[in-house]
C-alpha positions in Angstrom: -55.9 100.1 -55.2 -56.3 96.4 -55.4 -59.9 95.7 -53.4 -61.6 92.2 -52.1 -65.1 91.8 -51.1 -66.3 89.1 -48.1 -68.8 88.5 -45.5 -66.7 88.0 -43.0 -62.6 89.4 -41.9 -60.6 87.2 -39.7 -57.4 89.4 -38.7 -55.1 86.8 -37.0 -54.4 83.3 -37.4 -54.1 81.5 -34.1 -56.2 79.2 -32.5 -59.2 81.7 -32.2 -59.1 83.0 -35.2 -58.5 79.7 -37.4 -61.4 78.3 -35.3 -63.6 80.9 -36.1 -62.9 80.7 -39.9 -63.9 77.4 -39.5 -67.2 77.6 -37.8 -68.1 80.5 -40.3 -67.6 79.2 -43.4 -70.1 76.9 -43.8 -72.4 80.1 -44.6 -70.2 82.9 -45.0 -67.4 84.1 -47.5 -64.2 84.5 -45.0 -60.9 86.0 -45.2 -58.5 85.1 -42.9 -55.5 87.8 -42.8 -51.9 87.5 -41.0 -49.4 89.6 -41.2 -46.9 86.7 -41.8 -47.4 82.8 -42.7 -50.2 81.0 -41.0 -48.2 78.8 -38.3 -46.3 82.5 -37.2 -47.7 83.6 -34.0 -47.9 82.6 -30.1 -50.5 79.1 -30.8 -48.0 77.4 -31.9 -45.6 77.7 -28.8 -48.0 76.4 -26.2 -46.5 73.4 -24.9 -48.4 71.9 -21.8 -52.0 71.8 -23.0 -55.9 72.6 -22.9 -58.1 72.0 -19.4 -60.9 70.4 -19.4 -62.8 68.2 -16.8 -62.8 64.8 -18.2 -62.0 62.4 -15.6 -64.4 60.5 -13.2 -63.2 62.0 -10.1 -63.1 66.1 -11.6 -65.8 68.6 -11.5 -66.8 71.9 -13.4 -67.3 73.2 -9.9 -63.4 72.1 -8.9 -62.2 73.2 -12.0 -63.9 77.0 -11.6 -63.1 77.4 -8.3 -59.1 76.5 -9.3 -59.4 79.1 -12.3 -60.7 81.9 -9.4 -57.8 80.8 -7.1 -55.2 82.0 -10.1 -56.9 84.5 -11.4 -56.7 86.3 -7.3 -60.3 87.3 -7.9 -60.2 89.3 -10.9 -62.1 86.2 -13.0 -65.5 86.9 -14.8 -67.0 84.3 -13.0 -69.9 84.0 -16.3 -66.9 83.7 -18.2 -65.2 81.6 -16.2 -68.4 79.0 -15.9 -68.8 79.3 -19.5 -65.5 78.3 -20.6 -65.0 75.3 -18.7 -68.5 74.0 -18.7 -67.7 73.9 -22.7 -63.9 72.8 -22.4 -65.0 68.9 -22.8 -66.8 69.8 -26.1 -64.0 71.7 -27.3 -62.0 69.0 -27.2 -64.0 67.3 -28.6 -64.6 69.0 -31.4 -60.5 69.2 -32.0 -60.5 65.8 -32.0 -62.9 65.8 -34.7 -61.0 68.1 -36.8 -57.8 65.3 -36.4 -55.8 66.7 -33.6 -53.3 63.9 -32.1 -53.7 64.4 -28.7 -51.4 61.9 -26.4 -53.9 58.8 -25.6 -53.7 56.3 -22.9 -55.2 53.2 -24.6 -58.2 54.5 -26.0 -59.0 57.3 -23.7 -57.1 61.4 -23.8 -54.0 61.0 -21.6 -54.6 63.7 -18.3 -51.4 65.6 -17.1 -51.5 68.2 -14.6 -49.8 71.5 -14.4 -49.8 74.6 -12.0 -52.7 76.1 -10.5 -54.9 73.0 -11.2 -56.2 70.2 -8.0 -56.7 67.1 -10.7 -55.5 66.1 -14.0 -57.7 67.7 -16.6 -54.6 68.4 -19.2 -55.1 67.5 -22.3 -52.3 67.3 -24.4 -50.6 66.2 -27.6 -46.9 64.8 -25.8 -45.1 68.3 -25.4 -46.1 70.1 -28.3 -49.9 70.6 -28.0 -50.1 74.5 -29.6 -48.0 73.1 -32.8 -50.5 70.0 -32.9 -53.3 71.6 -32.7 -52.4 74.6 -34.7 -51.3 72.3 -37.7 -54.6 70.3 -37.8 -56.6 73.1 -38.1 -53.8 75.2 -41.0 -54.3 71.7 -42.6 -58.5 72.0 -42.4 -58.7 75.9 -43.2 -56.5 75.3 -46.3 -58.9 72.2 -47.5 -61.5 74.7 -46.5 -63.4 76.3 -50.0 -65.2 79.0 -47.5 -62.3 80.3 -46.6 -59.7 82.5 -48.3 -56.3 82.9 -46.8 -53.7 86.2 -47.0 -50.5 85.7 -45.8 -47.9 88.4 -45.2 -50.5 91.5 -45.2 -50.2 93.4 -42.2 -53.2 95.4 -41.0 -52.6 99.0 -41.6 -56.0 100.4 -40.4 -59.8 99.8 -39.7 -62.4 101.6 -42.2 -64.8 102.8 -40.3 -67.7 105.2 -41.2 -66.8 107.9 -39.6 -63.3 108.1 -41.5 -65.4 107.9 -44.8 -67.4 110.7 -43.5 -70.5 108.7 -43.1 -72.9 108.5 -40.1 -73.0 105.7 -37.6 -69.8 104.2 -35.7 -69.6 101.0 -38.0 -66.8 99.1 -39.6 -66.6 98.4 -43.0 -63.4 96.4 -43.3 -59.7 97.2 -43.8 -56.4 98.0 -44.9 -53.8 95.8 -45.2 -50.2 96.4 -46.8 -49.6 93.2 -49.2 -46.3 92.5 -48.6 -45.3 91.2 -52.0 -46.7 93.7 -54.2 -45.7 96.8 -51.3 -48.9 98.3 -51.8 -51.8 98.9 -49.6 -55.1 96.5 -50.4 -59.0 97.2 -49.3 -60.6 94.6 -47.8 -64.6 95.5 -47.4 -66.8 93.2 -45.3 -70.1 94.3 -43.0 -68.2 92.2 -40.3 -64.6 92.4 -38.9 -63.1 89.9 -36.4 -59.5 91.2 -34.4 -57.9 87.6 -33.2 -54.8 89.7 -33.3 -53.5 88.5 -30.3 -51.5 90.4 -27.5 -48.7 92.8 -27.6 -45.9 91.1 -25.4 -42.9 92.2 -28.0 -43.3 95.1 -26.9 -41.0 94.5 -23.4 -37.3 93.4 -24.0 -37.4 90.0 -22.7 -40.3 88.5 -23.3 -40.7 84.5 -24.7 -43.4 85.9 -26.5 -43.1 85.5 -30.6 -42.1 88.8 -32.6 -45.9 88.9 -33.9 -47.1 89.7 -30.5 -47.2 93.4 -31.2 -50.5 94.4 -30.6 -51.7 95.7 -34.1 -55.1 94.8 -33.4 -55.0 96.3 -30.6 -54.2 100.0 -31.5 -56.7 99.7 -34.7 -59.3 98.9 -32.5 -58.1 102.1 -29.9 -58.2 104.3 -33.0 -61.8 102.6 -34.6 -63.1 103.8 -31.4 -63.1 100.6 -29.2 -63.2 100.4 -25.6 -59.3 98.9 -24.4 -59.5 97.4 -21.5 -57.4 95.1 -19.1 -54.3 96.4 -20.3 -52.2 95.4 -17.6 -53.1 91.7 -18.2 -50.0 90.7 -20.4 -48.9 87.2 -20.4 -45.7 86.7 -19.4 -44.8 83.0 -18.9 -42.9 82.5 -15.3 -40.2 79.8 -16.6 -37.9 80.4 -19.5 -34.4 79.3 -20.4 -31.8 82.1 -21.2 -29.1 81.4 -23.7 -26.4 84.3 -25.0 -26.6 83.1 -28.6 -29.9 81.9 -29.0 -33.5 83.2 -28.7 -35.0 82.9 -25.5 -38.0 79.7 -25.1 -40.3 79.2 -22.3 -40.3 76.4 -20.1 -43.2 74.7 -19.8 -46.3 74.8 -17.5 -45.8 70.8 -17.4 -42.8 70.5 -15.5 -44.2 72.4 -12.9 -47.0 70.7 -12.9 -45.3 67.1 -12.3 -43.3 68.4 -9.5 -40.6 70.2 -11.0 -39.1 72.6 -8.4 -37.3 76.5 -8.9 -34.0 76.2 -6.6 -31.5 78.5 -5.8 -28.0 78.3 -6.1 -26.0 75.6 -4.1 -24.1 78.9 -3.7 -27.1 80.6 -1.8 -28.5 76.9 -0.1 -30.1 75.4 -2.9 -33.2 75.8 -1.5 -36.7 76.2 -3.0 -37.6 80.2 -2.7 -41.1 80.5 -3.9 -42.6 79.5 -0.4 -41.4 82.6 1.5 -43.7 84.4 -1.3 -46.9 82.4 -1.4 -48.3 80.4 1.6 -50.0 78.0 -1.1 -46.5 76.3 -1.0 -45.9 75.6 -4.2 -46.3 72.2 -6.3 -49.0 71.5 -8.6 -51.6 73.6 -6.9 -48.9 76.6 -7.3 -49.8 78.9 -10.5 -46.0 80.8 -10.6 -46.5 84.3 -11.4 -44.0 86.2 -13.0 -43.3 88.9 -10.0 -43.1 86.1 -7.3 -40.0 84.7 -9.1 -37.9 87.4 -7.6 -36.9 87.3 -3.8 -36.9 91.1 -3.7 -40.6 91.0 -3.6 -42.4 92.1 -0.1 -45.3 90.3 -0.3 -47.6 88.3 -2.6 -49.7 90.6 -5.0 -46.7 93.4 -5.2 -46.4 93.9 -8.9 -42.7 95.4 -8.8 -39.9 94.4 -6.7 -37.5 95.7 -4.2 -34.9 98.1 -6.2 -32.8 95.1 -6.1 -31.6 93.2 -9.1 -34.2 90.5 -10.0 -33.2 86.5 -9.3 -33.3 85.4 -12.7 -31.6 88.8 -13.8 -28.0 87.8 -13.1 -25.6 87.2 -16.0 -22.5 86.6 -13.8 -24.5 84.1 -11.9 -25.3 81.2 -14.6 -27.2 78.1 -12.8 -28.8 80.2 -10.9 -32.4 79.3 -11.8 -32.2 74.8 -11.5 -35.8 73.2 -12.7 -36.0 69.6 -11.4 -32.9 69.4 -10.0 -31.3 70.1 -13.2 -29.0 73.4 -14.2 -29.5 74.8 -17.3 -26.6 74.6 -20.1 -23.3 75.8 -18.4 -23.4 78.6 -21.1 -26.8 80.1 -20.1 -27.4 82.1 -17.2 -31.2 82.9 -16.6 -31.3 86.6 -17.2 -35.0 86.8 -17.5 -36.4 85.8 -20.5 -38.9 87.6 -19.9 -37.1 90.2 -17.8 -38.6 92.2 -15.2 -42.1 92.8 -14.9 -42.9 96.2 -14.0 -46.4 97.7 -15.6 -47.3 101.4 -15.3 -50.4 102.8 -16.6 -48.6 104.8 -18.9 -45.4 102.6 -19.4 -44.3 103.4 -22.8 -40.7 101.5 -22.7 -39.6 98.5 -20.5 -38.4 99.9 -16.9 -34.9 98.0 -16.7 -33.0 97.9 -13.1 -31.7 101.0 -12.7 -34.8 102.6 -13.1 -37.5 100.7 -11.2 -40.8 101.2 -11.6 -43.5 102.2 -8.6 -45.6 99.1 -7.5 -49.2 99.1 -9.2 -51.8 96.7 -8.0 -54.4 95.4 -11.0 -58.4 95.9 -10.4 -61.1 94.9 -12.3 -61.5 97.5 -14.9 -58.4 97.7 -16.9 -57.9 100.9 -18.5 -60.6 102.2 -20.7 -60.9 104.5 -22.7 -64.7 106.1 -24.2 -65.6 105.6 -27.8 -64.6 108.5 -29.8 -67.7 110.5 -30.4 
């Protein structure tokens, strides 16, 4: 069996992990290991762009209590300080790197999207995942520290328990080397999962076919705590077509005042407000569930048994963004579908089978190291 030898493995290569590849290898050997090519995987589709407090008339304290607003109290509020109190210097650090972010003369262009009370958007025009995602491909590649695999999938952690020594540690991986079809050992004293999420794994979803939580299940079966399983991302706009693959809609166009409308047929009347007393606009964060007017109240996770808005093939148009209807040959069966979660959920709950409403608390599910 074919074998490699670093100080550090990166498994994942989106933002985070490409980032951390780059901070380590000034003083450690990495290895950065995806399971296709480098740009594959969610980064890459984020369109509207990265929050940070830059203008005169923002604050970190606005911008934290915004992120507590749409996070309905489940925020790590350490976290949540932490992150944007550093946002401005991760920017600029990105722009370091090369990243073309959108300018307006000489200073970062501010855009504003949902869930947000000022313009702290940073963004390269439409496309700021792919931007920023190629600048830093571009840098790891020039990068000597760093050592990329492409198309080895993660088969399994090696812990020291598996090799029947003591101690709960982790002494690198397996990964199946798609080329050659055989399993390679990757040994390191450290292990990083930037694996991402595991979205692919409901029906409709605009989330990329690498979203399938590989990371996830090694770490369950090293011994890891899981937790916060119930938190998947699923993106509240998306375009439907027939003969294409579903793509999100952006955060953006929310964010400047774009609108979700009924049919003419039903009023053509905005819906969201009879779901959240916020009102919508760009203080209005959609979530997934409130896109539905089955829904009884904010906060309840499944619907009505009643066949979801966006749900409706024989009703194309039925979803209009900015006064606009989507291409008379797409109907807006949810690209992401309907969003029931249950604990143990092992298949996505379509219409004729609806799922019982769950509310979300802090914990997530966890499960105790393996002993």
């Amino acid at each position: 069996m074919a074998s490699h030898d670093f100080d550090v493995l990166i498994v994942g290569s989106g933002l985070a992990g490409l980032s951390t590849a780059l901070h380590l290898a000034a003083t450690h050997r990495v290895a950065v290991i995806t399971k296709r090519e480098l740009q594959d995987g969610s980064s890459g589709w984020a369109q509207g762009g990265i929050a940070a407090v830059l203008a005169d008339d923002d604050s970190f304290a606005a911008h934290i209590q915004d992120t507590l607003v749409a996070g309905a109290g489940l925020c790590d509020l350490a976290t949540t300080r932490f992150v944007v109190e550093n946002a401005p210097q991760s920017i600029g650090w990105l722009r370091s790197l090369g990243v073309p972010f959108t300018l307006e003369g000489d200073d970062l262009h501010l855009t504003r999207e949902g869930g947000h009370s000022a313009r702290r958007i940073v963004h390269a025009t439409d496309a700021t995942g792919a931007a920023v995602q190629k600048t830093l491909i571009d840098v790891v590649r020039s990068t000597p520290g760093i050592t990329v695999f492409e198309h080895h999938t993660l088969v399994d952690l090696i812990t020291a328990r598996k090799l029947g020594l003591s101690g709960q540690r982790c002494l690198g991986l397996y990964a199946l080397d798609e080329a050659s079809d055989t399993v390679v050992t990757f040994r390191a004293p450290k292990t990083i999962l930037a694996t991402g999420g595991a979205g692919k794994v409901y029906l409709y979803t605009t989330n990329p076919d690498t979203a399938t939580g590989d990371g996830i299940a090694a770490a369950w079966r090293a011994g890891c705590r899981v937790g916060n399983m119930e938190f998947v991302q699923f993106h509240p706009t998306g375009l439907y077509h027939p003969r294409a693959k579903s793509f999100l809609i952006s955060e953006a166009v929310r964010g400047e005042g774009g609108r979700l409308l009924l049919p003419e047929s039903a009023g053509g009347t905005r819906f969201m407000p009879l779901h959240d007393e916020r009102r919508g606009g760009a203080r209005h964060r959609l979530r997934d569930e409130e896109t539905r007017p089955g829904l009884r109240a904010p906060g309840h996770l499944a619907p009505e048994p009643r066949v979801p808005a966006r749900a409706l093939p024989q009703h194309p148009g039925l979803l209009r963004i900015a006064g606009h209807r989507h291409h008379p040959g797409a109907h807006p069966r949810g690209a992401h579908g309907p969003l029931h979660l249950r604990r143990r959920a092992h298949r996505p709950v379509g219409p004729h089978r609806p799922a019982r409403p769950v509310r979300r608390g802090r914990g997530g599910l966890h499960r105790p190291a393996w002993r």
